[in-house]
C-alpha positions, 0 to 999 in steps of 0.5 A, spaced: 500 500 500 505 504 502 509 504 495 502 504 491 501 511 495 507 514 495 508 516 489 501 519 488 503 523 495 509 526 491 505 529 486 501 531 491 506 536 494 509 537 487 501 540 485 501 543 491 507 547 489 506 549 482 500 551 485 500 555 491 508 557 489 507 558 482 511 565 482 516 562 487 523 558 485 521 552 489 524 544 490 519 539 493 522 534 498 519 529 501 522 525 507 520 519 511 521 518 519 518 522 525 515 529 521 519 534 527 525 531 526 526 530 518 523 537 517 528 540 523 534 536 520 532 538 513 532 546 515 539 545 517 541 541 511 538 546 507 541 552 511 534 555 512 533 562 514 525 560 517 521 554 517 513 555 516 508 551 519 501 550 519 499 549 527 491 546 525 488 541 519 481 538 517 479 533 522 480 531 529 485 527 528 489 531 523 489 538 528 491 533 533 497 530 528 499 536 527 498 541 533 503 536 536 508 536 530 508 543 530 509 544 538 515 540 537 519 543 531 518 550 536 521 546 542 526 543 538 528 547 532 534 552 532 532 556 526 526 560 527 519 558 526 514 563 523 507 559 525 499 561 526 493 557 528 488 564 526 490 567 520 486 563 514 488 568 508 494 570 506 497 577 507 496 583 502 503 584 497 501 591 500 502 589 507 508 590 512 509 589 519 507 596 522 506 592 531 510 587 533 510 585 540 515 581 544 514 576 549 520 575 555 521 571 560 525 574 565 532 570 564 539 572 561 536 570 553 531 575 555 536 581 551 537 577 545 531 575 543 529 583 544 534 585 539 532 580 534 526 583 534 529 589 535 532 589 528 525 587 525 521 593 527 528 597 525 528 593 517 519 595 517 519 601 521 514 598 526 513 599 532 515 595 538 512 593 544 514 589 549 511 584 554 512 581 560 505 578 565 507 577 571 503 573 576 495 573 577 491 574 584 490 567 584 496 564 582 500 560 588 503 566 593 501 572 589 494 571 591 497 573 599 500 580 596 496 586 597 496 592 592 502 595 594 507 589 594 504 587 587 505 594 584 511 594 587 513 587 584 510 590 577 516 596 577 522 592 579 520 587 573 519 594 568 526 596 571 529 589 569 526 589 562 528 596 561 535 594 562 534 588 558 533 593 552 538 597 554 543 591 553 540 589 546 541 597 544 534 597 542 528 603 544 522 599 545 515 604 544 511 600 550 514 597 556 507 592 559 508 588 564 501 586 566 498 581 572 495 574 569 496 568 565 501 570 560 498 568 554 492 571 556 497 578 557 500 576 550 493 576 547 490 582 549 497 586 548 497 584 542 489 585 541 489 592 543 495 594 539 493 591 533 500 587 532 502 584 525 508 580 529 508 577 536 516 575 537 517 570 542 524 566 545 524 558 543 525 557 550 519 562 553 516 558 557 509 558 555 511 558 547 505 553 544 500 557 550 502 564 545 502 560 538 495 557 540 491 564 543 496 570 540 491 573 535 497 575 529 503 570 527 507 568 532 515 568 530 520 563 534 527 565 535 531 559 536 536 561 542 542 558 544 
């Protein structure tokens, strides 16, 4: 069945190429093995700049397949991952990136990630947010915390992102550092600001949570 199949899958990919790409130089691979790591190892056998995946597909089973391949090229893959489980047409020719917003995580990668998406606002002249949530009310010894301590917690977070931005030598439109899961913060971050991109670092810890929610593609950097 499988030999009968597999050149039939072939075409298929190789149709969808002239199709979809048709205005594009394109080669067409088609790897057998655990789909993360072949499309991973080819990435690096090709020296790609960017790996582009979709996060969804039809059915039950399919969405779950591929959700779960998704959530491991994210977690895996040193090169970029550009990914989006919202956006269902494609952008306009016309379009550029005008908001991007970036989440960090307080730790010492925080800075390169920031500078990375520094360097992309610079390249589309867009503006740049970014943001940090810190916990909510009712997440663990925060909810023992009266407002003062919790305002007092917000500011001392603020003072490390904005060193964080000075030590990417970037200049960053907003600093947001808001209480609640960070997803959620992500989310509404990027909703009011009407973002085109959210950035985030391969390690942030709550990576697939933000690709899963963040209403605007969501850019993966791979840090070491």
């Amino acid at each position: 069945w499988y030999a009968e199949q597999k050149p039939r899958t072939e075409k298929q990919l190789t149709d969808f190429a002239h199709i979809y790409f048709k205005d594009l130089n394109v080669r067409t691979v088609f790897a057998e093995g655990e789909p993360a790591r072949e499309i991973i190892e080819i990435a690096k056998r090709e020296d790609a700049d960017l790996i582009m995946i979709s996060t969804h597909g039809y059915g039950a089973f399919r969405r779950f397949l591929l959700g779960s391949i998704a959530a491991k090229i994210l977690h895996d893959s040193p090169i970029p991952v550009l990914t989006s489980t919202h956006v269902e047409a494609p952008a306009s020719a016309t379009e550029q990136l005008k908001t991007i917003v970036v989440a960090v995580d307080l730790n010492p990668r925080a800075p390169l990630v920031i500078a990375n998406a520094a360097a992309l606002a610079r390249e589309f002249g867009a503006k740049l947010h970014v943001v940090h949530a810190t916990p909510d009310e009712g997440d663990g010894a925060a909810r023992y915390l009266d407002h003062a301590w919790r305002d007092e917690i917000a500011r001392k977070v603020a003072i490390e992102i904005e060193t964080y931005i000075r030590q990417a030598h970037a200049e960053a439109d907003t600093v947001h550092v808001i209480s609640g899961k960070t997803e959620d913060v992500v989310k509404q971050v990027a909703t009011e600001t009407s973002a085109d991109l959210v950035v985030i670092g391969r390690h942030h810890s709550h990576g697939y949570n933000i690709v899963r929610t963040a209403p605007a593609p969501v850019l993966s950097l791979g840090m070491h």
